[in-house]
Short mmCIF file of the C-alpha atoms (twelve columns), coordinates in Angstrom:
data_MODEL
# 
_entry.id   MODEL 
# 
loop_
_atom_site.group_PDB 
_atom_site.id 
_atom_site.type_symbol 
_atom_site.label_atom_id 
_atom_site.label_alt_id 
_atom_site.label_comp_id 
_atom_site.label_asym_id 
_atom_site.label_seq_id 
_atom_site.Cartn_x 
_atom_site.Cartn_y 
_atom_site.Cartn_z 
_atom_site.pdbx_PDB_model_num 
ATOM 1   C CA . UNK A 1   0.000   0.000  0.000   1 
ATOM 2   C CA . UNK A 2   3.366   2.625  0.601   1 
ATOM 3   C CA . UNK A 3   2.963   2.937  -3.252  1 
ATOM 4   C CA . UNK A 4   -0.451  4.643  -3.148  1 
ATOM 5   C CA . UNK A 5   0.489   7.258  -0.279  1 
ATOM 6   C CA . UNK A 6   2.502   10.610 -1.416  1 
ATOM 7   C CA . UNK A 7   4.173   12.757 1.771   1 
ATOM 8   C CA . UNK A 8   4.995   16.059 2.005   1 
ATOM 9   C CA . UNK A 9   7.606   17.087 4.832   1 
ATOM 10  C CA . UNK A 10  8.637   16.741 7.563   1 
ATOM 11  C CA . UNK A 11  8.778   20.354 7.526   1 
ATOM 12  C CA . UNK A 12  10.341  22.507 10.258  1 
ATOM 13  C CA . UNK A 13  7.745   25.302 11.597  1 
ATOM 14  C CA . UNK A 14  9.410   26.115 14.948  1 
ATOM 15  C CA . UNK A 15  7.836   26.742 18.102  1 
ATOM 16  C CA . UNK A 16  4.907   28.591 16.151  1 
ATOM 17  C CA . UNK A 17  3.374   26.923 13.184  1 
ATOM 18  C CA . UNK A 18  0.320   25.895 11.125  1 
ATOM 19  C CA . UNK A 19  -0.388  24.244 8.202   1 
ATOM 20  C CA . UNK A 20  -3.887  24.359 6.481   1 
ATOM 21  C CA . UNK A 21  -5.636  21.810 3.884   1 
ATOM 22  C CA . UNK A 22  -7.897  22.569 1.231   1 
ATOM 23  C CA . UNK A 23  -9.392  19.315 0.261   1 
ATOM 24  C CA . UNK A 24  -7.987  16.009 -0.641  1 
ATOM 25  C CA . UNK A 25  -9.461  15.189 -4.260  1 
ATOM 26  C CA . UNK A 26  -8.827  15.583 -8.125  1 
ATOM 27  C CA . UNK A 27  -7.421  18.936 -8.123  1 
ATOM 28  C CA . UNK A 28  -6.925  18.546 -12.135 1 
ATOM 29  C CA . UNK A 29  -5.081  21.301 -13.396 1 
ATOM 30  C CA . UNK A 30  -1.648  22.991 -13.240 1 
ATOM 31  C CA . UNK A 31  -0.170  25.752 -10.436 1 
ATOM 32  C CA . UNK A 32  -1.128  27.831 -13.189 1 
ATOM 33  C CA . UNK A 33  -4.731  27.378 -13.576 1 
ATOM 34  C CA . UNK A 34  -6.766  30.197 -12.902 1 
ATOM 35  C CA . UNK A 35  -8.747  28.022 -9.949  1 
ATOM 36  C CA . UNK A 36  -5.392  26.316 -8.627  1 
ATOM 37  C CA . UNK A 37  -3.790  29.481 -8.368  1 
ATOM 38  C CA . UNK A 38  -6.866  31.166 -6.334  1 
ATOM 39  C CA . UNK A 39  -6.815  28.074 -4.171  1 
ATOM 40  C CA . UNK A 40  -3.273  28.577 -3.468  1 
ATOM 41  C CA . UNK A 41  -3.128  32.400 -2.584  1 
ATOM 42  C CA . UNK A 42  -6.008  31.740 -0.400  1 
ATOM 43  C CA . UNK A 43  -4.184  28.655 1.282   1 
ATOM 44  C CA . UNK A 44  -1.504  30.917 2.093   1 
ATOM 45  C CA . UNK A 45  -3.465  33.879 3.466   1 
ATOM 46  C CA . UNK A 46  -5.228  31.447 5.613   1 
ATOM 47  C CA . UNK A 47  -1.408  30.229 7.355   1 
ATOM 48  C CA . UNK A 48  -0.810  34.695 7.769   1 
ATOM 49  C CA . UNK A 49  -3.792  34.654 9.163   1 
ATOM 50  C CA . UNK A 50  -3.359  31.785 11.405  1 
ATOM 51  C CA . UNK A 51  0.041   32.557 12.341  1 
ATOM 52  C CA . UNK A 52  0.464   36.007 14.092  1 
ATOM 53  C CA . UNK A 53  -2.304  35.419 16.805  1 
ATOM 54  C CA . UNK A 54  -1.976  31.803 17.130  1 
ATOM 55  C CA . UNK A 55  -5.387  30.856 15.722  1 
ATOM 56  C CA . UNK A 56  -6.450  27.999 14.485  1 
ATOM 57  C CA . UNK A 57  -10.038 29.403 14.002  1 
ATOM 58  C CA . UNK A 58  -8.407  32.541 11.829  1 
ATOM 59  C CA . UNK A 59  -7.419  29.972 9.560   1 
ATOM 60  C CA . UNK A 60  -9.903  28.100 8.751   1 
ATOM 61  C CA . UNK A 61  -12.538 31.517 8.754   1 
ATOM 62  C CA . UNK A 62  -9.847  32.606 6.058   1 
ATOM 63  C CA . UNK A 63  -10.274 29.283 3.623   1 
ATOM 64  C CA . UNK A 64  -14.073 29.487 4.633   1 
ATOM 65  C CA . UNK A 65  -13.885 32.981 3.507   1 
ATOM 66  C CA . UNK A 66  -11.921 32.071 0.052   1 
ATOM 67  C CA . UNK A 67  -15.141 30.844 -1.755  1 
ATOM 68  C CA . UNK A 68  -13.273 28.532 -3.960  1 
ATOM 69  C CA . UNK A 69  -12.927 25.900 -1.607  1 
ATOM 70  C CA . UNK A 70  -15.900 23.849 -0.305  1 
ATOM 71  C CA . UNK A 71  -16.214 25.254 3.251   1 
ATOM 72  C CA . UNK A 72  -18.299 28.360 3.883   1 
ATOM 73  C CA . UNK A 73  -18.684 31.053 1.043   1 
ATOM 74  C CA . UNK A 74  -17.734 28.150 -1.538  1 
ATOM 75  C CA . UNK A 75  -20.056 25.297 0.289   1 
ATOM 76  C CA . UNK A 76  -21.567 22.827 -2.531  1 
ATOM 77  C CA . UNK A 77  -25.037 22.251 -2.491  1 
ATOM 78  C CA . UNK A 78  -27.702 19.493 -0.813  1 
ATOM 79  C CA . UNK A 79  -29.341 17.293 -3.648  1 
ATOM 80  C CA . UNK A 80  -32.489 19.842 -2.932  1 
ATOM 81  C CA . UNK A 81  -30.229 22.880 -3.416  1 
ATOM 82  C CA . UNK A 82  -29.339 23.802 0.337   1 
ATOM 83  C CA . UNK A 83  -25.997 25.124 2.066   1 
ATOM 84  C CA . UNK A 84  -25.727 22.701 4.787   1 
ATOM 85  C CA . UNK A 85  -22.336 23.033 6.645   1 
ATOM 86  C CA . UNK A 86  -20.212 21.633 9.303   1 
ATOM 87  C CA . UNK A 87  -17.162 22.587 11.464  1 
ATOM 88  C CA . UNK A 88  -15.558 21.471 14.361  1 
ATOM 89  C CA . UNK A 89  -12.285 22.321 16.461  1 
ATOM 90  C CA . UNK A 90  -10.059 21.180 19.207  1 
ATOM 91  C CA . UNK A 91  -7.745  22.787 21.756  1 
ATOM 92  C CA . UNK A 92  -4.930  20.472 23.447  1 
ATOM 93  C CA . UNK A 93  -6.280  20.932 26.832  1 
ATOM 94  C CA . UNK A 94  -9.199  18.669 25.768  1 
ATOM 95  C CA . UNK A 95  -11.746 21.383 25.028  1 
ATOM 96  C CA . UNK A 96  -13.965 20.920 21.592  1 
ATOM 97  C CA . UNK A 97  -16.799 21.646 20.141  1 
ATOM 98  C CA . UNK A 98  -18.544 20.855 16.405  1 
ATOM 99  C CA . UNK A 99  -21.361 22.037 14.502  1 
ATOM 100 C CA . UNK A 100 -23.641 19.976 11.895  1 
ATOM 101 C CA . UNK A 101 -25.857 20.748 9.298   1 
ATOM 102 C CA . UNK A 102 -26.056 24.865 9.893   1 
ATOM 103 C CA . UNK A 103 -27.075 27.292 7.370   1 
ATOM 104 C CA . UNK A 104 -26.963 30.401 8.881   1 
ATOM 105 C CA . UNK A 105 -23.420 31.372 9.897   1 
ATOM 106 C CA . UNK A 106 -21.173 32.804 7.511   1 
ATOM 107 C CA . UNK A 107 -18.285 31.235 9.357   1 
ATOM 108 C CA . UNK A 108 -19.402 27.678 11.016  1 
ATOM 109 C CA . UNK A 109 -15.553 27.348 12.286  1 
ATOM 110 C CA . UNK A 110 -16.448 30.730 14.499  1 
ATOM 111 C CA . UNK A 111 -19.836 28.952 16.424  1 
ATOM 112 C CA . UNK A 112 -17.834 25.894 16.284  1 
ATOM 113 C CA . UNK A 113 -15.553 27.730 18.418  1 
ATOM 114 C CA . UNK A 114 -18.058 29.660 20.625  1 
ATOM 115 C CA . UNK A 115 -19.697 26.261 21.289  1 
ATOM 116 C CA . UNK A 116 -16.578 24.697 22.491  1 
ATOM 117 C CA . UNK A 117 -15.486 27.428 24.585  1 
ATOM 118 C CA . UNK A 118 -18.927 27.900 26.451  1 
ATOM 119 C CA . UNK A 119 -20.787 25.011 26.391  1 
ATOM 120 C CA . UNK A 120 -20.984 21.506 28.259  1 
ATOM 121 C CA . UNK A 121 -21.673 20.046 24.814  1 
ATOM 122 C CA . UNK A 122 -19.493 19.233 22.680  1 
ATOM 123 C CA . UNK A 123 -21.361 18.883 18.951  1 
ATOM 124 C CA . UNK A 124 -25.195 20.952 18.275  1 
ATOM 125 C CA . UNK A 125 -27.055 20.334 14.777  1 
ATOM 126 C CA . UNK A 126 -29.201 22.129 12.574  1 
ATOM 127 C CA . UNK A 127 -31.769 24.275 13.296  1 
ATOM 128 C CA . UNK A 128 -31.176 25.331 17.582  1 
ATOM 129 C CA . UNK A 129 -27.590 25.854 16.007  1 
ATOM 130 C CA . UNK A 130 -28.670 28.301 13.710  1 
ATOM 131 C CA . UNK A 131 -30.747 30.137 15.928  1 
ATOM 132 C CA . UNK A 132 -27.396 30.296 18.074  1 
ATOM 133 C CA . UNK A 133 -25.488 32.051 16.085  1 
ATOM 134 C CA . UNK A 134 -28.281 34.495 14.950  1 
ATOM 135 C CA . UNK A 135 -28.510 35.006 18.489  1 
ATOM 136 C CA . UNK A 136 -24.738 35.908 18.563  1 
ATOM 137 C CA . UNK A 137 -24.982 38.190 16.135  1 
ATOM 138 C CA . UNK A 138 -22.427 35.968 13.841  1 
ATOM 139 C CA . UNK A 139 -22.195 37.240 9.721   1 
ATOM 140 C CA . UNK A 140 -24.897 34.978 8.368   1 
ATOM 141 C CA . UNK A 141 -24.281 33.236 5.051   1 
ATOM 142 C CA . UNK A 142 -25.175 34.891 1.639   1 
ATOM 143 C CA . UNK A 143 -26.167 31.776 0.035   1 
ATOM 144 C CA . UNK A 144 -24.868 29.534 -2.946  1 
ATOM 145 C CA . UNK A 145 -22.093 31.185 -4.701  1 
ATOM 146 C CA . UNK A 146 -22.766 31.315 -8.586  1 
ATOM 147 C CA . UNK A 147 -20.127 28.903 -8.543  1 
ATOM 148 C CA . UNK A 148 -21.217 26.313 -6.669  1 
ATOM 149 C CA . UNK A 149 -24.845 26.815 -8.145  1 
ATOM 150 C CA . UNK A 150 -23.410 25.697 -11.542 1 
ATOM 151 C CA . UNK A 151 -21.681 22.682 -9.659  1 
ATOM 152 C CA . UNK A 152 -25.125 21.491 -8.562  1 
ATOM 153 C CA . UNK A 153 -26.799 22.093 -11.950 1 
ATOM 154 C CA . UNK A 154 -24.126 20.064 -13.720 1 
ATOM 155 C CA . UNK A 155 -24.399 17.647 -10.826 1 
ATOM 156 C CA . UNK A 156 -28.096 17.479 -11.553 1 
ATOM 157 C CA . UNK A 157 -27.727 17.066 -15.224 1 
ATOM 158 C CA . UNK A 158 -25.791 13.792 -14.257 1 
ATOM 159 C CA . UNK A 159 -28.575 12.182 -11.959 1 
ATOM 160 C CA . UNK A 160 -30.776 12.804 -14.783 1 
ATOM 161 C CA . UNK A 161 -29.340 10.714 -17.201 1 
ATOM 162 C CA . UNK A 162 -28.882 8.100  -14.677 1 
ATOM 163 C CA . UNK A 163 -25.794 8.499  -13.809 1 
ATOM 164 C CA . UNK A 164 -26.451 8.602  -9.770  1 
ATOM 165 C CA . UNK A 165 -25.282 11.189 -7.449  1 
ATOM 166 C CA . UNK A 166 -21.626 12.014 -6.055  1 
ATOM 167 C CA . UNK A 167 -22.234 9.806  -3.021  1 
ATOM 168 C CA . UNK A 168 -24.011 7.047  -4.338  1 
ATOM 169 C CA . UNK A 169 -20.504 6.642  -6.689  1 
ATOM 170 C CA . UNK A 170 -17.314 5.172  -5.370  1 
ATOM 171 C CA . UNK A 171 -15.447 7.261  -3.639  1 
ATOM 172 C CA . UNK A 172 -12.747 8.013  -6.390  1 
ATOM 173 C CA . UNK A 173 -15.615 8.789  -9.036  1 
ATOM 174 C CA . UNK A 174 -17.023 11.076 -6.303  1 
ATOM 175 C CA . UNK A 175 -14.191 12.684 -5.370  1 
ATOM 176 C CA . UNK A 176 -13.021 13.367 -9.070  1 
ATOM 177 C CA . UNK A 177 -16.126 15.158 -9.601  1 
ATOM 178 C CA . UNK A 178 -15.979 17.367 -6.764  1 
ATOM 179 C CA . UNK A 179 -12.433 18.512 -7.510  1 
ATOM 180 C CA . UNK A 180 -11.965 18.293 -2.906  1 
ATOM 181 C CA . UNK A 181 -13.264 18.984 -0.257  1 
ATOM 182 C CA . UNK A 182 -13.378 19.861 3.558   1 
ATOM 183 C CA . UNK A 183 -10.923 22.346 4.553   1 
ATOM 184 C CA . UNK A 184 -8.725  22.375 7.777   1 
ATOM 185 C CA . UNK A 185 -5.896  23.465 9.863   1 
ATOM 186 C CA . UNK A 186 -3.313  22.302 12.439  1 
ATOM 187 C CA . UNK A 187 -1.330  24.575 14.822  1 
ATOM 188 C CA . UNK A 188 1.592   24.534 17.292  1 
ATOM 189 C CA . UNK A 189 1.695   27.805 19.632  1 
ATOM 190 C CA . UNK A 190 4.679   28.082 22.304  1 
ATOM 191 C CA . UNK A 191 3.722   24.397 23.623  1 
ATOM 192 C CA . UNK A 192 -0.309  24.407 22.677  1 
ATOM 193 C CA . UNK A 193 -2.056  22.882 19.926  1 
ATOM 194 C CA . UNK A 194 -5.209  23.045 18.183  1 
ATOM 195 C CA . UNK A 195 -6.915  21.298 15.030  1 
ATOM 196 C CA . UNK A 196 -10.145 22.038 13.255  1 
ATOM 197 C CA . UNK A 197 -12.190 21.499 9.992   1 
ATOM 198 C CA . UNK A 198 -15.028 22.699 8.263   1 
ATOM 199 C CA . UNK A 199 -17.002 21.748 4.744   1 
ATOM 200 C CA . UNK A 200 -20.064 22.248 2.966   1 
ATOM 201 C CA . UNK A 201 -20.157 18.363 2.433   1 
ATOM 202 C CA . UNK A 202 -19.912 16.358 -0.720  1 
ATOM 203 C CA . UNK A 203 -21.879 17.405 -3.248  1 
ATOM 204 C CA . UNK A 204 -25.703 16.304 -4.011  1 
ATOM 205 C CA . UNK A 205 -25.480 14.976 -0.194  1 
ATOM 206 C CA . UNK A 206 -29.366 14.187 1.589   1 
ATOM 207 C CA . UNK A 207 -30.278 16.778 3.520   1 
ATOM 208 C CA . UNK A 208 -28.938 16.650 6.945   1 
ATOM 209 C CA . UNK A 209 -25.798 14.512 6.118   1 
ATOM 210 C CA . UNK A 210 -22.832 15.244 8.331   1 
ATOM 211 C CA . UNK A 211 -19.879 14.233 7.751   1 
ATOM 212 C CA . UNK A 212 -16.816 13.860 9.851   1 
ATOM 213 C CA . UNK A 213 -15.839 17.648 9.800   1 
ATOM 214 C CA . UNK A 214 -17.398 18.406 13.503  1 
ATOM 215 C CA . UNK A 215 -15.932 15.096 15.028  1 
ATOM 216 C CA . UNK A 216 -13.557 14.408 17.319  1 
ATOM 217 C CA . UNK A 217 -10.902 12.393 16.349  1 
ATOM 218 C CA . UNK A 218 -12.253 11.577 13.068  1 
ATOM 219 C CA . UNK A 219 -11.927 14.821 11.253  1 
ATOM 220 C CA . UNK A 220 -9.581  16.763 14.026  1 
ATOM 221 C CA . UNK A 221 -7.773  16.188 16.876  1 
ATOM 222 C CA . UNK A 222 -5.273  17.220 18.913  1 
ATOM 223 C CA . UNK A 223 -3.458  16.782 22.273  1 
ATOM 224 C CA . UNK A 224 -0.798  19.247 24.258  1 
ATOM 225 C CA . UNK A 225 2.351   17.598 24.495  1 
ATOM 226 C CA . UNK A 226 1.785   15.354 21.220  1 
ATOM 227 C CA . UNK A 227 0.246   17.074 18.395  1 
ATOM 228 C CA . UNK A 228 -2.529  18.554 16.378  1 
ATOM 229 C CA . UNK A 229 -4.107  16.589 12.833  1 
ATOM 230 C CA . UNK A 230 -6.919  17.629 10.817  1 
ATOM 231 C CA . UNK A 231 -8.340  15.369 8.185   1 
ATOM 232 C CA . UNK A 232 -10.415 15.516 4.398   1 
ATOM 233 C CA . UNK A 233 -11.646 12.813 1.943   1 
ATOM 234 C CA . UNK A 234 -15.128 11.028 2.433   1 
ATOM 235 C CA . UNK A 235 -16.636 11.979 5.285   1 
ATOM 236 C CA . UNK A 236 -18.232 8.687  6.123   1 
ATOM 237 C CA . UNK A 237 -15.016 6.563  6.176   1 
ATOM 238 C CA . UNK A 238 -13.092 8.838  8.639   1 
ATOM 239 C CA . UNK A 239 -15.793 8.752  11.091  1 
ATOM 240 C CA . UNK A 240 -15.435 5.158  10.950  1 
ATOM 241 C CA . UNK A 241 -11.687 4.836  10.295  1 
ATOM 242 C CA . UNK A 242 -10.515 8.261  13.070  1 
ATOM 243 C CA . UNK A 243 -7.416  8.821  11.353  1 
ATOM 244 C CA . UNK A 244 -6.539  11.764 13.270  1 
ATOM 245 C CA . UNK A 245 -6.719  9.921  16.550  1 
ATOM 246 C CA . UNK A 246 -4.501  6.911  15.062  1 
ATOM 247 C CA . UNK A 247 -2.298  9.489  13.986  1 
ATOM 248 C CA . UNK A 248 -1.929  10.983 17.332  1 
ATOM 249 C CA . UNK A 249 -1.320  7.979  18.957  1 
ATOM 250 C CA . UNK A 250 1.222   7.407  16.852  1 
ATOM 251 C CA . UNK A 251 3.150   10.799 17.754  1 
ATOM 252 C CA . UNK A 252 2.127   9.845  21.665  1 
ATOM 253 C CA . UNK A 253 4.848   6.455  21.272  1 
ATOM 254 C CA . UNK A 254 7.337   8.483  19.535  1 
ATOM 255 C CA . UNK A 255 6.569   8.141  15.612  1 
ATOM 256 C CA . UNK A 256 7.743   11.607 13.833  1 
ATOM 257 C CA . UNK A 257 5.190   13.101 11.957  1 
ATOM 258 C CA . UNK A 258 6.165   12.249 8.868   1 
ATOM 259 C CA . UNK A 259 6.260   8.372  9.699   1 
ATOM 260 C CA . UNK A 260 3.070   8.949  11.128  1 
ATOM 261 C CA . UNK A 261 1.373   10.364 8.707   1 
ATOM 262 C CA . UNK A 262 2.038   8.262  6.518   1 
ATOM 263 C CA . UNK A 263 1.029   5.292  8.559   1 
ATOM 264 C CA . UNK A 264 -2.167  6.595  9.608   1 
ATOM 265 C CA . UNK A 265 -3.459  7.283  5.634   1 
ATOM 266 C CA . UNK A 266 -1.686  3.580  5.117   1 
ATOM 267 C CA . UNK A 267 -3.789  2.130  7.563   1 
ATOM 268 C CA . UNK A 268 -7.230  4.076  6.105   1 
ATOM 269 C CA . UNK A 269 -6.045  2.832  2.799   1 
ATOM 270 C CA . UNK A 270 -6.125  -0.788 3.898   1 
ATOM 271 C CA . UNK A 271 -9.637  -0.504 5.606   1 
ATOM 272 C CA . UNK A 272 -11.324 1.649  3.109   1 
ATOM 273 C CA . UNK A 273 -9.508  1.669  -0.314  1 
ATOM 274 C CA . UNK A 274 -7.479  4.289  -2.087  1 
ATOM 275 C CA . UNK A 275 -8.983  7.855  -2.705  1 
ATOM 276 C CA . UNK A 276 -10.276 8.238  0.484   1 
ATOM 277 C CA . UNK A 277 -7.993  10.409 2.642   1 
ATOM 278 C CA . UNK A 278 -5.529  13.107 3.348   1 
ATOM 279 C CA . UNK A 279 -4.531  14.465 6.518   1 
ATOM 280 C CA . UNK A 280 -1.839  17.180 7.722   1 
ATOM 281 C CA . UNK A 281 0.027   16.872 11.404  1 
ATOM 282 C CA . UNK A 282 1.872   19.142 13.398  1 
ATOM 283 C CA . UNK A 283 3.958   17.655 16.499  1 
ATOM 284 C CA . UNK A 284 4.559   19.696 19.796  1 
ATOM 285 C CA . UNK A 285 8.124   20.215 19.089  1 
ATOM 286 C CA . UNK A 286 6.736   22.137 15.654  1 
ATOM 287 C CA . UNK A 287 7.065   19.638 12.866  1 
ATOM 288 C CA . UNK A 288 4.597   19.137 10.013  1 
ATOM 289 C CA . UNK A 289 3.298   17.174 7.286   1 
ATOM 290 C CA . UNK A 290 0.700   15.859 5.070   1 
ATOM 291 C CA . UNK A 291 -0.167  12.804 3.387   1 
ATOM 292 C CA . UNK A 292 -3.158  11.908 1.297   1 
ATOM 293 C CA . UNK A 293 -3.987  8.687  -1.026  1 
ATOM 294 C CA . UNK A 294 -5.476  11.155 -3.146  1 
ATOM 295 C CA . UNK A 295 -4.705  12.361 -7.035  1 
ATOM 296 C CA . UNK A 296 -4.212  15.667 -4.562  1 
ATOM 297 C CA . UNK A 297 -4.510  18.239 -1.987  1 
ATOM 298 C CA . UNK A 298 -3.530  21.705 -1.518  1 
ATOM 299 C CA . UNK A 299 -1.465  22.589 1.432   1 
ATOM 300 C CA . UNK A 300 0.085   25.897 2.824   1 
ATOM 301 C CA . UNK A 301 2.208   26.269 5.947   1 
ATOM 302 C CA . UNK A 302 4.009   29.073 8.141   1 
ATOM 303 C CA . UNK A 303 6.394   29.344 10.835  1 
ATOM 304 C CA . UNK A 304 8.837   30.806 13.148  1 
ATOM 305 C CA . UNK A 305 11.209  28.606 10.382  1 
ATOM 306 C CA . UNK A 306 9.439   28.596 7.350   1 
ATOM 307 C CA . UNK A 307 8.026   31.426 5.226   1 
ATOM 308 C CA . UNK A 308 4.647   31.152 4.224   1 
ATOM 309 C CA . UNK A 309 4.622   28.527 1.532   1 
ATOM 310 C CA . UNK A 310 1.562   26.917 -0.501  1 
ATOM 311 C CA . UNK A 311 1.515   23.892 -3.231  1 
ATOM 312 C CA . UNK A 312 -1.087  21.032 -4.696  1 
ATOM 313 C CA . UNK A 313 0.227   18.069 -3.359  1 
ATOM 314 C CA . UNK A 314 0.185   15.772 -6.159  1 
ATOM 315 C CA . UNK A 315 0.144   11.768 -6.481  1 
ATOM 316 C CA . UNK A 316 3.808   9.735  -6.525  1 
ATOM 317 C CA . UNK A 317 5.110   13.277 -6.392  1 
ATOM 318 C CA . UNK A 318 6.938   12.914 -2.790  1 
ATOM 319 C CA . UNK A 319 8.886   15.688 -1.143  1 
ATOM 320 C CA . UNK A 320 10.757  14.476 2.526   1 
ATOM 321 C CA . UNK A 321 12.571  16.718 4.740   1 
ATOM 322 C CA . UNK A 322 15.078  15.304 7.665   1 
ATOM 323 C CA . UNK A 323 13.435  14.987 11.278  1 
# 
């Protein structure tokens, strides 16, 4: 299975470092594409805006904000038509929180956020959700994007002639269509860590699907004194497979984070096939890296060691630093 894995690092953020995803899927297209290259300069002005206060949440608000990635402003569309998101995050200390299937907030990361921080729960759905951020006075959502409108019409087009919908497809088929999705972020902060996600879904989803994006474990995690992993791919195998957990453990008995990542897509490769994961990791002492067993994933990074630096991870192209 080491064939169908592609690493990128282990790259040397220092003492203050994140690294963001933007999807683990098809990607097609070159750096200079006119979509590659927006999803690039916005993967990059998500890690400056990460960076400087130490935010995980900054980060991901930033690719939510983008609109060309599938989180947020750029959230694909329920088979009826509907922006349903979800979003999730984790501090190191243990404290999390997750939101499913909202439609109101411009910025699901942010309630995700205000959930964790001031709530016993951990995870809130739907409709009480959205009320709660009205109530907060969050920015609420403008609706589909022209862009992802003409994603679900195409989409559409496809069921009609029989050809099924994204998630009734394998999982490659589905995630060649969809191009990624899922976005996500991992950061080291003077000893703390913190991990989150957040996506619109896969495309043509039933109403009220949620994914692994507000889950603990599956889609984020992350532990003070080991590490920080956020995850992308189909939703439905990470909640069953919690890569980011595996991956964690794997820092916890002393695996660096590129052997780790590596092991834990390995692993999800084994259980649920190829085309079904990516996953970046950042260790305590400041190292990152991402694997996928995708055909790619976009990935940007900054540090106290590193300059801010974005690129599609592509397949059996493998980059290794020295740990």
């Amino acid at each position: 299975m080491a064939e169908k894995v592609t690493v990128h690092g282990p790259v040397r953020l220092g003492r203050r470092g994140v690294i963001v995803h933007g999807g683990a899927g098809g990607w097609r297209g070159s750096r200079e594409d006119e979509v590659a290259s927006a999803v690039l300069a916005g993967a990059r002005a998500a890690v400056e805006a990460g960076l400087a206060p130490g935010s995980v949440v900054d980060a991901i608000a930033a690719l939510e904000d983008s609109g060309v990635l599938n989180a947020g402003l750029g959230s694909v569309l329920t088979i009826d038509g509907r922006v349903e998101m979800d979003a999730g995050v984790m501090y190191g200390d243990g404290v999390a929180g997750g939101v499913a299937a909202v439609t109101y907030p411009r910025n699901p990361i942010r309630l995700a956020d205000w959930v964790a921080r001031n709530l016993f729960h951990v995870l809130i759905a739907g409709e009480a959700a959205d009320r709660l951020a009205q109530r907060l006075g969050l920015p609420r959502h403008p609706g589909p994007s022209q862009r992802s409108l003409e994603r679900w019409r195409r989409l559409r087009e496809l069921l009609g002639k029989g050809q099924g919908p994204p998630w009734a497809l394998s999982a490659a088929r589905a995630l060649g269509l969809l191009g990624g999705d899922t976005v996500g972020a991992a950061l080291v902060y003077e000893g703390s860590t913190a991990a989150g996600a957040s996506t619109g879904g896969i495309a043509l989803k039933h109403p009220g699907r949620v994914g692994d994006s507000p889950i603990p474990g599956a889609g984020f995690y992350a532990e003070d004194g080991v590490g920080a992993c956020s995850a992308t791919g189909v939703g439905e195998t990470i909640i069953l497979g919690r890569p980011c957990l595996y991956a964690l453990s794997l820092l916890r008995d002393g695996a660096g984070v590129g052997a780790a990542a590596r092991a834990a897509v390995e692993r999800h490769t084994r259980l649920y096939g190829a085309d079904t994961l990516g996953i970046i990791l950042v260790d305590s002492r400041g190292w990152a890296a991402a694997a996928m067993n995708t055909e790619a994933m976009p990935v940007a990074y900054a540090g106290e060691r590193v300059e801010p630096t974005a690129l599609i991870l592509k397949r059996s192209t493998e980059s290794r630093g020295k740990q």
